[in-house]
C-alpha positions as CSV (number, residue, x, y, z in Angstrom):
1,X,30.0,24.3,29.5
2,X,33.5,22.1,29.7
3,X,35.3,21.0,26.7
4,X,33.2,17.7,26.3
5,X,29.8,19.6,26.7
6,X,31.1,21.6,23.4
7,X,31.5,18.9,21.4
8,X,28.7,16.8,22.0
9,X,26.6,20.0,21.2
10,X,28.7,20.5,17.9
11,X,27.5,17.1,17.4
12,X,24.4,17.1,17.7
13,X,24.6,20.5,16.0
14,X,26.3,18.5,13.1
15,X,24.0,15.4,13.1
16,X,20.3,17.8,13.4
17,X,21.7,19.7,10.3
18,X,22.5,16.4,8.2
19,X,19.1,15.5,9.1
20,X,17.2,18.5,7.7
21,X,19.5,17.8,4.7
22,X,18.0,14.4,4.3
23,X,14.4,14.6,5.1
24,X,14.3,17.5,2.9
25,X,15.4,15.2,-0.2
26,X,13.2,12.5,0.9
27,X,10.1,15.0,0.7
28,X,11.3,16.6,-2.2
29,X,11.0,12.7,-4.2
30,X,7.7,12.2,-2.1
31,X,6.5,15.5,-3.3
32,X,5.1,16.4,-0.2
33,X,4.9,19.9,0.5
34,X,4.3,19.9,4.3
35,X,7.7,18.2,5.0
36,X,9.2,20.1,2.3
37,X,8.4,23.4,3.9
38,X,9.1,21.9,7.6
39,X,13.2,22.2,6.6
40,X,12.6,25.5,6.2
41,X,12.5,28.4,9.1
42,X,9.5,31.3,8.3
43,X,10.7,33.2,5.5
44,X,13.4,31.4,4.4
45,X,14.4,31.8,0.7
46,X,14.9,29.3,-2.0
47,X,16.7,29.8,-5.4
48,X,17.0,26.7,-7.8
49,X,17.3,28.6,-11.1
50,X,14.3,27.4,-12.1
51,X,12.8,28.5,-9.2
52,X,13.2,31.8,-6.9
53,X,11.2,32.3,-3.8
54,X,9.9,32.0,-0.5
55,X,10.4,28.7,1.2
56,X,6.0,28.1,1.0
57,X,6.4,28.7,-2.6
58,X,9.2,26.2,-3.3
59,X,7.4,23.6,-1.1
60,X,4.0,24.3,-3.9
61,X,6.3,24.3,-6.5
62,X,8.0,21.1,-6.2
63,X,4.7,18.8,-6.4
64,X,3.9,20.4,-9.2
65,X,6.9,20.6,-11.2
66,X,7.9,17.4,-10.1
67,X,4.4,15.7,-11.4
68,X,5.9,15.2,-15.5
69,X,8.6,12.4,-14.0
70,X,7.5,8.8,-13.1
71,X,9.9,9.2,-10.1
72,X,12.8,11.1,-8.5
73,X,15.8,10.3,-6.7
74,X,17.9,12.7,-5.0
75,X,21.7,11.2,-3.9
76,X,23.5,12.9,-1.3
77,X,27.1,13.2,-0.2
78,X,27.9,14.0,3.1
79,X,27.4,17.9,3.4
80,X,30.5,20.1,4.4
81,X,28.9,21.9,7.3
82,X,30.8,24.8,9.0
83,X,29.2,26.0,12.4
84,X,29.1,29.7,13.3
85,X,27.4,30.1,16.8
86,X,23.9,30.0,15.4
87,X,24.2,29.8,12.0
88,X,26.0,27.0,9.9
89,X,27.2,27.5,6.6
90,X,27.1,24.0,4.3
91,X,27.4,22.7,0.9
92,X,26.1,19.0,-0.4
93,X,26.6,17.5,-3.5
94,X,23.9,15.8,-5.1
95,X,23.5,13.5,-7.9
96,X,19.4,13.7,-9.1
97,X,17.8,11.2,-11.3
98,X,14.4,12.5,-13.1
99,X,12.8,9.7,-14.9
100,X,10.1,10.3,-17.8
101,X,7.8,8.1,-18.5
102,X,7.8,6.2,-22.2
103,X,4.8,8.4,-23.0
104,X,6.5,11.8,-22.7
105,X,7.5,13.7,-25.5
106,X,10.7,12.2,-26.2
107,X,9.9,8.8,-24.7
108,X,11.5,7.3,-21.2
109,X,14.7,8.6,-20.6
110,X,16.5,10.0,-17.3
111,X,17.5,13.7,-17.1
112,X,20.8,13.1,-14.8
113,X,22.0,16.1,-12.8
114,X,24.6,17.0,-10.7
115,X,24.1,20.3,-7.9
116,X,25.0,21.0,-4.9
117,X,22.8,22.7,-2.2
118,X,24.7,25.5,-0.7
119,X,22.6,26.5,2.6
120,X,22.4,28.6,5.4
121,X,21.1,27.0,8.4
122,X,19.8,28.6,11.5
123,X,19.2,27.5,14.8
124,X,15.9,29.3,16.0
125,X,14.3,28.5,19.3
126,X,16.7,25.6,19.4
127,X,15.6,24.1,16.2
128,X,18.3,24.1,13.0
129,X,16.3,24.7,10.0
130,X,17.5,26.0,6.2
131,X,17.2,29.9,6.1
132,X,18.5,29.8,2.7
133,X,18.9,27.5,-0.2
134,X,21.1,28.3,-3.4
135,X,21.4,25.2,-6.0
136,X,24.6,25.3,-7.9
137,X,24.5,23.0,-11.3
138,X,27.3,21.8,-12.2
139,X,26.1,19.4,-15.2
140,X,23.5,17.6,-16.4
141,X,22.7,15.3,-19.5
142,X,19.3,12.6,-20.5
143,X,20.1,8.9,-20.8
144,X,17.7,7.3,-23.4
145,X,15.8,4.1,-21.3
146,X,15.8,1.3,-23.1
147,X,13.4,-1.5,-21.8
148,X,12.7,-2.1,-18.5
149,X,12.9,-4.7,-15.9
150,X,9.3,-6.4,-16.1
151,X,8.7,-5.7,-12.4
152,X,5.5,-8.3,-11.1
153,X,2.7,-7.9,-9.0
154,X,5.2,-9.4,-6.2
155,X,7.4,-6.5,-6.4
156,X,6.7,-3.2,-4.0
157,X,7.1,-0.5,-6.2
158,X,7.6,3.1,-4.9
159,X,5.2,5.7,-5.3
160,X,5.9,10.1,-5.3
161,X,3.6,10.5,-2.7
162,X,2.1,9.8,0.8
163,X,1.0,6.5,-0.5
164,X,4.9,5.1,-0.8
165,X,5.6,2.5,1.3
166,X,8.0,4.7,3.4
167,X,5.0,6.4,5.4
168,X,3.7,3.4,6.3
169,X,4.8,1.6,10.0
């Protein structure tokens, strides 16, 4: 492989990580558990705090856990990703919005956090996936919501799950 083979590969090394990183915060606000467990290889390991475990229980768990908020959003920054042969080390910040609704005990707010996803990537049978995730809090704090844009029938709202726009052609 000459010089130029190397770094298109460490490109699209680079650019198949970023991807992982993304989809996997897509299906996390989705809540869908089959693309949530695709990110990760077979018996890859998860710890957000809240949660330690296998990657099939994180990808259960997040549905679940996920189902008291009227929606998610997950913000990324472009992850720091350090390539190793076949395994990359990387870190992400992320800003997450978790919205209650106005009937949850202590009415609609948004619990605002801010993590990053420290990961271990590994590229098995050519495919980069997450071997392990560690999430690193760094704060978080609730904003009270006050009222609400009156959103009409003309509006496409999103939805956290398969029925959200975003699946559809």
């Amino acid at each position: 492989m000459d010089r130029d083979d190397g770094r298109l590969r460490e490109l699209w090394d680079l650019r198949e990580i970023e991807r992982v990183i993304l989809r996997l915060a897509r299906a996390t606000d989705r809540r869908d558990s089959e693309a949530i467990l695709a990110c990760y290889h077979e018996g890859a390991e998860d710890d957000h705090g809240a949660f330690r475990g296998s990657a099939a229980e994180f990808a259960a768990w997040v549905p679940q856990t996920l189902a008291i908020f009227e929606a998610t959003q997950h913000f990324l920054s472009p992850p720091r990703i350090e390539l190793e042969g076949e395994v990359a080390r990387c870190e992400t910040y992320c800003t997450a919005h978790h919205l209650f609704p106005p009937e949850a005990p202590g009415g609609a707010r948004d619990a605002i956090m801010g993590l990053r996803y420290v990961d271990r990537f590994e590229r098995r049978d050519g495919a980069w996936r997450i071997a392990r995730r560690t999430c690193v809090w760094d704060y978080t704090y609730l904003v009270p919501a006050g009222e609400r844009w009156p959103f009409g029938p003309e509006w496409r709202l999103g939805r956290p799950d398969r029925d959200d726009p975003s699946y559809s052609p």
